[in-house]
N, C-alpha and C positions, 0 to 999 in steps of 0.2 A: 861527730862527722860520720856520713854513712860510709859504709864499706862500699867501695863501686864497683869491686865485682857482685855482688850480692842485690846491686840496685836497678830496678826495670823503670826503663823509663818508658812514660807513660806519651805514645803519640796519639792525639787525638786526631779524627779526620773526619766529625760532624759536619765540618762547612764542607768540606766536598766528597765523602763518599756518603755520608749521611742524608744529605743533600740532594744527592740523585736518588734517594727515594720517590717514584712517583706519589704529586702533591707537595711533597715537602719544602718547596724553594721559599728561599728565602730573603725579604728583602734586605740592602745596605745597611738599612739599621740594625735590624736582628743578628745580623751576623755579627755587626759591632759588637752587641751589645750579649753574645754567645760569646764572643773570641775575647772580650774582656772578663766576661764568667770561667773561662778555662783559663787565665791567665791565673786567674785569682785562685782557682779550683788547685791549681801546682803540677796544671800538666807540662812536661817537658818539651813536646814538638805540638804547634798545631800547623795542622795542614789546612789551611786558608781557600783553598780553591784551585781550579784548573783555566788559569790565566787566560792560555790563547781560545779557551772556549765562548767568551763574551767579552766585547768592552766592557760592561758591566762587570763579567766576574775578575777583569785585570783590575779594574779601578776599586773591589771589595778587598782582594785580596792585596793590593798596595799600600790601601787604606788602613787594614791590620798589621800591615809589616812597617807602617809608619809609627804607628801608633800605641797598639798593642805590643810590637815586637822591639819596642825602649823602651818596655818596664820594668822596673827592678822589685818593686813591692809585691812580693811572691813568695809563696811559702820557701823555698830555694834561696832568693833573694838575687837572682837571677833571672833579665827575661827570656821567655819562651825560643826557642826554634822557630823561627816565619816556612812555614813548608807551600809553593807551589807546586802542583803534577804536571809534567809534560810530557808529551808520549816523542819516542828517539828522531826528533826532526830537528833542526837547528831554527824553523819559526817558535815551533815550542818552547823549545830550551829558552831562546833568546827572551821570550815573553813571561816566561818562568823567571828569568832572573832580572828583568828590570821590576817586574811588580813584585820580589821579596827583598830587594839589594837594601831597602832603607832599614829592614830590623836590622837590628846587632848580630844576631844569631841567623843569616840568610841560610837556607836551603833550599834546592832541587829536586824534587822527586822523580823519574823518569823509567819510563819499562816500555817491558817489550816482550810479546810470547812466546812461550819455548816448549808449549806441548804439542805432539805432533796436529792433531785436531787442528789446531790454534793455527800454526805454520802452513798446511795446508790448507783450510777453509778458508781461514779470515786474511792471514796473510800472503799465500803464494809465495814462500821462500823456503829457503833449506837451510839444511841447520848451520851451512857454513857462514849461509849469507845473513842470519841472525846475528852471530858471532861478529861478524864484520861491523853489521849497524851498533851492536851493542861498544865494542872498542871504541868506532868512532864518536859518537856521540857521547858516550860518557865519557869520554877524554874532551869532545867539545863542552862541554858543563863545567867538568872539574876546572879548566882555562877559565873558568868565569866565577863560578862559586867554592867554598872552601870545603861545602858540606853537598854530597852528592847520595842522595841514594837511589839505586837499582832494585827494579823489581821483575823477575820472571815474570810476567802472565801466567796464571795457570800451573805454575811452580805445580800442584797438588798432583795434577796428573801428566807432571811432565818425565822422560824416563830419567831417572835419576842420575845416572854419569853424565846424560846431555845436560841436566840442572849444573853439577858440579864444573861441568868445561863451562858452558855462560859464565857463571858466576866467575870461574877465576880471569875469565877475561876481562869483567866488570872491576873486578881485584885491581886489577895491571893498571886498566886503563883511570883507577884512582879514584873508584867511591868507595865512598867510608861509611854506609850503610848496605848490608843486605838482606834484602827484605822476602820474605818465604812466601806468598799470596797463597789459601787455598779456594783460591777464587771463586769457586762454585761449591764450595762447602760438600766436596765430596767424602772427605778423608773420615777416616775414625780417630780417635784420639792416640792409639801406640802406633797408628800409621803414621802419622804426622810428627808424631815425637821422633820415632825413628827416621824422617827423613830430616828434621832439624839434625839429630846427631850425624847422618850420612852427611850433611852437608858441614856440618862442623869438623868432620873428622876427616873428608876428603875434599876441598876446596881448594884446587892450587892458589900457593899464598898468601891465605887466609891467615890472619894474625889479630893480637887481642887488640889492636888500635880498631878495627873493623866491626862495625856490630850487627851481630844478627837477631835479625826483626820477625815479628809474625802478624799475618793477618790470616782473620780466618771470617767467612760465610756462614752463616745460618742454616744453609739451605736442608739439614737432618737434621737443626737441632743443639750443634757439637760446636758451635762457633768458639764459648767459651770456654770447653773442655778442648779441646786443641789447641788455645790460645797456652792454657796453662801447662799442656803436654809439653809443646816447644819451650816453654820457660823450663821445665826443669832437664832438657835438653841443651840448654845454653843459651836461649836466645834472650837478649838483654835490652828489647826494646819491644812492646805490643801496641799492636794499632789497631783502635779501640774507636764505637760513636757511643755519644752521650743514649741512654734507653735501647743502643743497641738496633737504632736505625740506620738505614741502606738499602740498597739494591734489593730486588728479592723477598728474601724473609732477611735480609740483614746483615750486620756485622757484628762482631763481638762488643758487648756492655763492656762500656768502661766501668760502671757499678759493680759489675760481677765481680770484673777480674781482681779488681782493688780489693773486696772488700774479701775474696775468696785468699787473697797475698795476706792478707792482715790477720784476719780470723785465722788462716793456716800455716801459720808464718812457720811453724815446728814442719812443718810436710814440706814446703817448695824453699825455707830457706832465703826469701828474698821479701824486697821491701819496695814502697815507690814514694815519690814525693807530694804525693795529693794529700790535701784536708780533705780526709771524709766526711767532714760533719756538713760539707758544701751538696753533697751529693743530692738531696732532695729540692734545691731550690735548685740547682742548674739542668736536673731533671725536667723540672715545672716550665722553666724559661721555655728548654727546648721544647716541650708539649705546646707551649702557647703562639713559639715564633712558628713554627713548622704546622699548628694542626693538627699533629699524630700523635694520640693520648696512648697510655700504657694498658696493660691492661690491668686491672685491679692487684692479681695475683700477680705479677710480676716482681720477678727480686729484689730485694733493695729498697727500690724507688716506689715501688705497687702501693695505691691503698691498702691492699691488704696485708704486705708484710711484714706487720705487726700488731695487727686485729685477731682476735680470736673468739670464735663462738660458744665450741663444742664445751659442754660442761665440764667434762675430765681437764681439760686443757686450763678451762679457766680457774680452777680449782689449783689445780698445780702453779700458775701465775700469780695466784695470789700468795700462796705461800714462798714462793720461790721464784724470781723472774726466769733464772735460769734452768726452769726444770722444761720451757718452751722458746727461748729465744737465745737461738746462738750469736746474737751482737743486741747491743741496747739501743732502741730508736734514738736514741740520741748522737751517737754515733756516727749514726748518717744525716744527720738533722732534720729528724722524723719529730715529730711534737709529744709523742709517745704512744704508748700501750692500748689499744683500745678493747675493750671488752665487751662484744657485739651481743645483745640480748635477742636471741631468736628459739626455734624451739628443740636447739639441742644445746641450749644454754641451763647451767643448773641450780641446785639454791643459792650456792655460796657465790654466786655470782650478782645473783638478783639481790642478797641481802645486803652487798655491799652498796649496787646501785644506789638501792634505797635509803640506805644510810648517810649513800652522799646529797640525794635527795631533797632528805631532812625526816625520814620516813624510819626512824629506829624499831622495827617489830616484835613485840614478843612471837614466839613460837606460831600461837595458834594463828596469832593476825598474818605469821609470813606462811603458813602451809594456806591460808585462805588466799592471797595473794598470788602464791604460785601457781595454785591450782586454777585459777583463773588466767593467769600467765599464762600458761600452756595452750591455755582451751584457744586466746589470742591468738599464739601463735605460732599458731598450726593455721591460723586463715592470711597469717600477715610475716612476711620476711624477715621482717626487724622489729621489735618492741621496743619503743621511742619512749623520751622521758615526761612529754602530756599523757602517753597510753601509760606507763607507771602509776600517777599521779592521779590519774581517774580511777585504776586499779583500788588504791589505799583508798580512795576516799567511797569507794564502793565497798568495802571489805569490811570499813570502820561502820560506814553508817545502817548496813543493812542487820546486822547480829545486834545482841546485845553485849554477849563477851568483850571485854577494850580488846584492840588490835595490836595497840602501840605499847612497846614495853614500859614505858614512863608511867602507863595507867592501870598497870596488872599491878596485882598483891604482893606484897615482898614477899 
């Protein structure tokens, strides 16, 4: 049984913050068939969409909170949280709650901004009259659904006692989520941890039925490291898109954070409910339903992270997985290890190629071999296993010495 203070639950919000990444929409199906992948994957909320935004997106996100949101075959064994967004109107809300009311698990997600910026430019109101809308409306929610959560706008650069007066108004008026945004990914990492503990430590009350959330922006970089700041600050719930798409430069990787809770589980202390070995195929999905591929090097999920070229590296890999890899591809349901021949690739890398080949060398035939390797490539990227294979068979037939240890002298 996991410990639940100890346990983060994992919100995802690929269908809708993910989603508004320019390019990325998605059709009915993909989402299906994304919000069935996170189901399976064992995240604990998915945020489905922003209902009153489209017929279309009340009828996608209904469609999952029918569907998806009566599962029980779940790594938990529990289905999912159905989550729609509403911004603090009672059209919203209302549209929020008929298109999540069919999962098991309904909830509200609803905010409203509380940084001065925010209040002044975009909204025209004061801070009383934030206050006001925020009680009203999330007490209109809560009348409807059982699970309600609030979010600041702009939490990151909001002044911090006005964050704590919203929030405990949000408290009263009876959501059971509160959620931190640093919505434009300005914060650094002990700035945002610190203001999860301010708000942990001064929230009128604020109690442990109530959970505090994090989301964080990309926009320096820090999305992930802030995510992780606020968990070791208290917060028990991160809001995560699959590769770490959104808005901007993004939201925080669910890949990261999971695999950064797992791997360091002695440093932050806490655990979450996901199969990681799910991570590279619901990776791949979302590349394919949305269009927006990773980049190679990219954590986790990258082609590259768990390729290696550099001779030293590979050397150490062969002898020992873990003298270069702090988790096993497989782990994340990676296919495994790959050991890229280019020209900071070195012998013991080439010789094992070779061997898998079918290409056993004595000595002299692999220093002829290499040495031609090299000269390769240094004009070419990558040495491929036809460039291998023309290699030996150039190596064998131009000397007379045998190349292949089978044909040398005992």
């Amino acid at each position: 049984m996991l410990n639940e203070d100890n346990y983060v639950q994992v919100f995802d919000t690929t269908l809708r913050d993910g989603e508004q990444s320019p390019g990325a929409s998605m059709t009915s199906q993909d989402k299906q068939r994304v919000a069935d992948a996170l189901a399976s994957l064992g995240v604990d909320v998915i945020e489905a969409g922003f209902p009153a935004a489209s017929p279309d997106d009340w009828r996608a996100v209904n469609e999952v909170a029918a569907r998806v949101g009566q599962r029980e075959d779940t790594p938990r064994g529990v289905p999912p949280v159905v989550c729609g967004l509403a911004r603090t109107t009672r059209g919203d809300i209302d549209a929020a709650w008929t298109a999540v009311s069919a999962a098991v698990r309904p909830r509200i997600h609803t905010f409203l901004a509380t940084s001065d910026v925010h209040m002044e430019h975009k909204l025209g109101m004061t801070r009383d009259e934030v206050c006001e809308r925020i009680a009203s409306m999330v007490s209109y929610a809560r009348a409807r659904c059982p699970e309600v959560e609030f979010s600041p706008e702009d939490a990151g650069r909001t002044d911090p006692e006005f964050l704590v007066r919203a929030l405990g108004v949000a408290v009263e008026a009876g959501a059971t989520t509160l959620n931190i945004p640093d919505t434009v990914g300005f914060r650094t990492p002990n700035e945002y941890g610190a203001l999860i503990a301010h708000v942990r430590d001064h929230t009128p009350g604020l109690t442990k039925e109530v959970v505090l959330s994090v989301h964080c922006h990309d926009d320096l970089g820090l999305a992930t490291a802030n995510s992780l700041a606020g968990i070791q600050n208290g917060a028990r719930q991160v809001e995560v898109t699959i590769n770490g798409i959104g808005e901007r430069a993004g939201n925080t990787s669910l890949e990261e954070v999971v695999m950064a809770l797992k791997i360091r589980e002695a440093v932050y202390g806490c655990t979450t409910g996901v199969d990681t070995t799910k991570l590279v195929g619901i990776s791949d999905l979302v590349q394919r339903s949305t269009g927006l591929s990773v980049a190679p090097n990219k954590a986790v999920v990258g082609a590259n992270a768990f390729a290696h070229e550099a001779g030293i590296h590979q050397d150490g890999m062969l002898k020992h997985a873990a003298t270069y890899e702090i988790m096993r591809p497989e782990s994340v349901g990676a296919t495994g290890t790959r050991l890229v021949l280019g020209k900071h690739s070195g012998r013991h890398a080439l010789k094992q190629r070779l061997v898998a080949l079918g290409h056993p060398l004595n000595e002299d035939g692999l220093d002829r071999v290499f040495a031609r390797f090299k000269e390769l490539a240094d004009h070419k990227k990558v040495v491929d296993d036809n460039d291998l294979n023309g290699l030996v068979v150039e190596a064998h037939a131009n000397v007379s010495t045998p190349a292949y240890a089978s044909e040398a002298s005992p």
